[in-house]
Each structure stands twice: as C-alpha cells, then as structure tokens.
KEDO-933913 format. One record per residue (C-alpha): residue number from 1; residue in three letters; chain; y, x, z. Coordinates in steps of 0.05 Angstrom, whole numbers. Each point is the difference from the previous one (the first is absolute). Layout:
! residues N
{NUM "ALA" "A" {Y X Z}}
...
This chain:
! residues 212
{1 "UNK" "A" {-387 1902 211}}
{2 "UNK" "A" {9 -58 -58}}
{3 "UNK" "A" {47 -46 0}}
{4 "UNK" "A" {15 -63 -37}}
{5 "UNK" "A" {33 -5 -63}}
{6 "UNK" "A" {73 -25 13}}
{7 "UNK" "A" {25 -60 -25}}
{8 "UNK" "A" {39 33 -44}}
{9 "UNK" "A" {-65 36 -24}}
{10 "UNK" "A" {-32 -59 -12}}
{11 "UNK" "A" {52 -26 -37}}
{12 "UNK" "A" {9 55 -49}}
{13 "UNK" "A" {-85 -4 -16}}
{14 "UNK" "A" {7 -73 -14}}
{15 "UNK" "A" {65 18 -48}}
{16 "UNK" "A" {-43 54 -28}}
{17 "UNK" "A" {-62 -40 -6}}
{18 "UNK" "A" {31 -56 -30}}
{19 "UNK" "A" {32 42 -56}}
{20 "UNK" "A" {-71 34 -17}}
{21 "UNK" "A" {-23 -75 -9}}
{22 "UNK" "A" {59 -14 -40}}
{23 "UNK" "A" {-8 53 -42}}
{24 "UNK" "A" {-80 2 -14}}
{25 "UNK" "A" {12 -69 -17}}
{26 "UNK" "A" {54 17 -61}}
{27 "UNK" "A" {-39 51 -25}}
{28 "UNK" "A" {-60 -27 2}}
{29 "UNK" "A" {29 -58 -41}}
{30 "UNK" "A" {34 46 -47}}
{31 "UNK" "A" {-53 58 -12}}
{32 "UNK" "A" {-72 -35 32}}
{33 "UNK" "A" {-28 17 45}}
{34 "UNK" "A" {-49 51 -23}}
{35 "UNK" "A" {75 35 -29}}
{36 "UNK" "A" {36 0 63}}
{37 "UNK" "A" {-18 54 49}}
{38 "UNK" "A" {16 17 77}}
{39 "UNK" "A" {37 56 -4}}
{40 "UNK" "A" {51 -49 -57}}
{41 "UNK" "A" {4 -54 52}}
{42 "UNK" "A" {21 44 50}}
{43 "UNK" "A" {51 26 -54}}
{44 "UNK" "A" {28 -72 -14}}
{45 "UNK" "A" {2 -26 76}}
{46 "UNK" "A" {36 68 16}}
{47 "UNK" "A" {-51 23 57}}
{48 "UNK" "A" {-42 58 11}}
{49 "UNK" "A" {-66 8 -31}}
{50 "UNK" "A" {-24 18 78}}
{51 "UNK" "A" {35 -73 22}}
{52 "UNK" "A" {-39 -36 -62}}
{53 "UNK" "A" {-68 34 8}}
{54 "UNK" "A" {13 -8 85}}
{55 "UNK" "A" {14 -77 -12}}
{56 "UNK" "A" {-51 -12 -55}}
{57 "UNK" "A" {-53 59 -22}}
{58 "UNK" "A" {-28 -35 -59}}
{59 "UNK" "A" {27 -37 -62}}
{60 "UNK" "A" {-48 -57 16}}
{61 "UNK" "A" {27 -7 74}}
{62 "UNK" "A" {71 -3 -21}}
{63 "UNK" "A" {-12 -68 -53}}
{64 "UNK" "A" {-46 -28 61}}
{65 "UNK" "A" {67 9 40}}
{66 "UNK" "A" {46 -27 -59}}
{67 "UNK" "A" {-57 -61 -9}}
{68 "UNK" "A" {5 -15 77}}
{69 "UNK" "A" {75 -5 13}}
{70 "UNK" "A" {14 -33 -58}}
{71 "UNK" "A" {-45 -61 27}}
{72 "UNK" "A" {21 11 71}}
{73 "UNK" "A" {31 -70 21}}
{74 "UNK" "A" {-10 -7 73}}
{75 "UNK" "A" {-57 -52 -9}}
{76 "UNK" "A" {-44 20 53}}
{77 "UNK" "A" {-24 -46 49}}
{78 "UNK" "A" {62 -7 39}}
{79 "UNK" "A" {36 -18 -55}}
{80 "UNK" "A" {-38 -44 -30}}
{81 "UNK" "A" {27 -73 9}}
{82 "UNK" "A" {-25 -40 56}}
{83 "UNK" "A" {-51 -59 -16}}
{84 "UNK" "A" {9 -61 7}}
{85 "UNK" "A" {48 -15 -57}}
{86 "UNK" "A" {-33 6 -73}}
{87 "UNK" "A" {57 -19 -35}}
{88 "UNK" "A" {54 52 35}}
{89 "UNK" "A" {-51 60 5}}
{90 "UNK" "A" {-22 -8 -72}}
{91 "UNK" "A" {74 4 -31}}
{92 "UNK" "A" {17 57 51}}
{93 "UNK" "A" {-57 43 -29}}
{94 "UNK" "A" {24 -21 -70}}
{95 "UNK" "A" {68 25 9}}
{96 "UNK" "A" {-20 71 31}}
{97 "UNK" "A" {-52 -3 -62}}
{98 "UNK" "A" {58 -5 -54}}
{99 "UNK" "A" {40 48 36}}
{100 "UNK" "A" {-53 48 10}}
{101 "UNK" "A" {-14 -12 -74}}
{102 "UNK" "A" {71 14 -29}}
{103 "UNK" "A" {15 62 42}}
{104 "UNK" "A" {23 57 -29}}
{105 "UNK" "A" {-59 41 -34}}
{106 "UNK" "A" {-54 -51 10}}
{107 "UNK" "A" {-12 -11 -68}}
{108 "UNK" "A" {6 66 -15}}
{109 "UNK" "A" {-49 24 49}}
{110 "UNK" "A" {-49 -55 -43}}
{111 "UNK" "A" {15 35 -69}}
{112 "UNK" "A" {-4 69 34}}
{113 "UNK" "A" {-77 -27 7}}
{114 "UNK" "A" {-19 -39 -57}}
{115 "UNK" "A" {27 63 -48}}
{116 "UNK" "A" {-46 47 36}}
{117 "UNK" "A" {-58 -41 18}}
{118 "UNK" "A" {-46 33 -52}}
{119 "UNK" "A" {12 64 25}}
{120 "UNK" "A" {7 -15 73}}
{121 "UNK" "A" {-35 -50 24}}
{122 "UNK" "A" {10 15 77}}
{123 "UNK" "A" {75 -31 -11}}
{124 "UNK" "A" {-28 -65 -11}}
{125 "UNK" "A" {-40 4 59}}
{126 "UNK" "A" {51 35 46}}
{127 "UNK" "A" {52 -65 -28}}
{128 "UNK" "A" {-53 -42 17}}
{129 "UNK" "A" {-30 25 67}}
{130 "UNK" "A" {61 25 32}}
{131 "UNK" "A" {48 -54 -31}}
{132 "UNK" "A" {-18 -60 -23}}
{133 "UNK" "A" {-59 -8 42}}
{134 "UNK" "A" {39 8 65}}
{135 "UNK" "A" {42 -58 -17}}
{136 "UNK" "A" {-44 -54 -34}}
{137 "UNK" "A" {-31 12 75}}
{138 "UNK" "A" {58 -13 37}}
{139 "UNK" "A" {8 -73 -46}}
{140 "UNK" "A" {-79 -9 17}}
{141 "UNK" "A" {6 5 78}}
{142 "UNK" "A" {62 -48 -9}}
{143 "UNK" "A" {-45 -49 -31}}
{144 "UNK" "A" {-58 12 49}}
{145 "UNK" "A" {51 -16 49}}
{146 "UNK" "A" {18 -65 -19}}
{147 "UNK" "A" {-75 -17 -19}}
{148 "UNK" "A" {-9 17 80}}
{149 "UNK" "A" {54 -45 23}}
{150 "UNK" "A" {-28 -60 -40}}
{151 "UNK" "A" {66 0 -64}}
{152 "UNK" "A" {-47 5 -54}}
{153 "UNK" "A" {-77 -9 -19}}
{154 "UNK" "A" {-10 67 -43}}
{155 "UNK" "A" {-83 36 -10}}
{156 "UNK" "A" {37 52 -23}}
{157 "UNK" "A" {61 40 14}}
{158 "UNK" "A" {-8 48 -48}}
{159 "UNK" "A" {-1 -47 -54}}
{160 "UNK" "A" {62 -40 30}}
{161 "UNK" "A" {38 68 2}}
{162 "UNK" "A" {-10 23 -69}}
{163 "UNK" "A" {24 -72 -26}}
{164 "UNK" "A" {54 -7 38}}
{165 "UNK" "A" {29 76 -17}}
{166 "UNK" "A" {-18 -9 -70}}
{167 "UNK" "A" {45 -51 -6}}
{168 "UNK" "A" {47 37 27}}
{169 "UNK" "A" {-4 65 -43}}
{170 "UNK" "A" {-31 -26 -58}}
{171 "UNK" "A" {92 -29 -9}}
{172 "UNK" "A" {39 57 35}}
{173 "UNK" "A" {-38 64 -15}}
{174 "UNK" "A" {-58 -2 -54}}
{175 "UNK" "A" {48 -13 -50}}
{176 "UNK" "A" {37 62 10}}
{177 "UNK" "A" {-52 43 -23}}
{178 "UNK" "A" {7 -26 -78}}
{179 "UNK" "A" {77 -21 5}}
{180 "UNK" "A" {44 56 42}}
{181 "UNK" "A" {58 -45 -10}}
{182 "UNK" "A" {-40 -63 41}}
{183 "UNK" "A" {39 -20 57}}
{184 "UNK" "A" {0 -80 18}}
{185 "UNK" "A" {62 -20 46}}
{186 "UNK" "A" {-6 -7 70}}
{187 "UNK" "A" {-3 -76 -3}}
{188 "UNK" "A" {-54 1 -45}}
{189 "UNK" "A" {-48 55 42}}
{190 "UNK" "A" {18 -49 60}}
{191 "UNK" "A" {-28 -61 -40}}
{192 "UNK" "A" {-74 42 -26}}
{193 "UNK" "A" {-3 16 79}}
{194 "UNK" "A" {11 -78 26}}
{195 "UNK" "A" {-39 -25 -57}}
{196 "UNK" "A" {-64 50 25}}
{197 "UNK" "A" {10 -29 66}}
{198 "UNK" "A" {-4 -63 -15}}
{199 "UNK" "A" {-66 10 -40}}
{200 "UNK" "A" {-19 33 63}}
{201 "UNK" "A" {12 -53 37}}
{202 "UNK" "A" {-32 -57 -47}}
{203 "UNK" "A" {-68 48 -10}}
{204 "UNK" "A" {-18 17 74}}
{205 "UNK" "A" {51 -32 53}}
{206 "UNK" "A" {-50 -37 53}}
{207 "UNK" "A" {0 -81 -5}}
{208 "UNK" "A" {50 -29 43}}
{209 "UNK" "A" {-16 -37 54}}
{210 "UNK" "A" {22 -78 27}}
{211 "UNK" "A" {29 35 57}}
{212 "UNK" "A" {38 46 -57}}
C-alpha cells in the first residue's frame, strides 16, 4: 500500500530541489553550460546523484526548470488585475515587471544564454517558450481584458504588450547586460513605470464620453 509523502517529505524535496536550481544556476554561470555536468551539480547542491537524476534526468530538463521558476510570478489569470481601471492595472503589472526583472539571478540566467547561444541554441528557445512567453501572455490577456470591457480601442494586443514592457525593460534590465554595476534607485524605476503608463494611457485609452 502507498502512501503520501508527508509534509515534512515534501518539504525536504522542495529544500532539495531548490538547492539543485541554485546550484546548476552558479555553475552554469561560472563554467557554461556545456562545462557543468549532473553528477557536479549534484556535488555543489549537496544531494544524491539518484535525487538529481530522480528530480531532473537530463541536463536540458534541469535549465527548462531553472528558466521556469525564475519567471514564475503568479500572473496567471487570477492574478491578473481586474479590468476596468487602465491606469491602476497598467502600473501594477509594471511594478511586478521591475521586480521580476531585478531578482536575484535574472540577469544571470540572460548571460547564461546569450554566452552559449552558438552552441546551444535550445536555451534560447527553452528562455523563450517556457519563460518569457508565458508572461508577455499573461500582460496580453490583461489587455484583451480591458479591450472587452470598452478601456481602450487596441487591433492589437500583442503589439500593445511588447510596447508597453519594452518600456519597461528597455530602463531597469537591458542595461545590465553591458554595465553589471547598473542599478537606477527605486524612485527612478517608479517614474520609467508611471511614465509607460501614461503613454499607455494617451496611445489606446477609449474616448471619454459626455456622461464621463
């Protein structure tokens, strides 16, 4: 007869699992990923090579994991703001943009790629597909949202999304990638994120109405 895991269990895999992701993510940054193998992760997070290969049986499948938890964000569809309100929506998903932006590792997960693109293209695509891609959705269904409940005249969405996040990144994170030292005070992130909202708002919010 099985049983379920305890909570305790659980527990101790997350630990675990979260110090393999830890770890891959170091050495890939300090050896590439083509130079960093299993059986060293599982050295550096201090596991067994059974718990590594049980959690993640390839090299590939391990950065997939690394490329989706470092994007995870909790903007699904329940968390997306409600429509209705361009203005406070827009500058919500601006501030969980910066800080998903300037957490720990993101830009290093970005460099990880770009230094082994040549050689491994499927990073690109697994950042892309399992990360990015997931997100920039989550912006577009906002703005679909609003479209639906009558806030703003927008053909299309996808167009809207990449401006208004481009805004966004091309201050807080882009920078990063030629200047390790870049880091703009808080005030100053907080003004790039109202100042894309209000562009926003002057590109696509609907007309007003006399009864406005």
């Amino acid at each position: 007869m099985t049983t379920a895991p305890s909570a305790y269990h659980r527990r101790l895999a997350e630990q675990k699992r979260a110090a393999i992701l830890a770890a891959a993510t170091r050495l890939f940054l300090d050896t590439g990923y083509d130079g960093t193998s299993l059986a060293r992760i599982a050295e550096s997070a201090e596991v067994s090579k059974a718990t590594l290969f049980k959690q993640f049986p390839t090299k590939a499948a391990l950065f997939d994991a690394i490329v989706t938890a470092s994007w995870q964000t909790g903007d699904d569809d329940a968390a997306r703001p409600p429509a209705g309100d361009l203005h406070r929506g827009l500058t919500a998903i601006g501030r969980r943009y910066v800080a998903l932006l300037t957490r720990p590792g993101m830009a290093d997960l970005f460099r990880i790629v770009i230094a082994e693109l040549h050689r491994f293209p499927e990073l690109g695509e697994a950042q892309f597909t399992r990360g990015k891609l997931p997100y920039f959705d989550s912006v577009r269904r906002y703005l679909e949202a609003e479209r639906a409940a009558g806030t703003i005249v927008v053909d299309d969405t996808e167009l809207a999304t990449t401006q208004f996040l481009g805004m966004i990144s091309n201050f807080v994170f882009w920078p990063r990638m030629l200047l390790p030292h870049w880091s703009p005070d808080e005030a100053a992130i907080l003004h790039v994120v109202d100042e894309a909202v209000l562009m926003m708002a002057a590109r696509y919010a609907a007309p007003r109405t006399d009864g406005d």
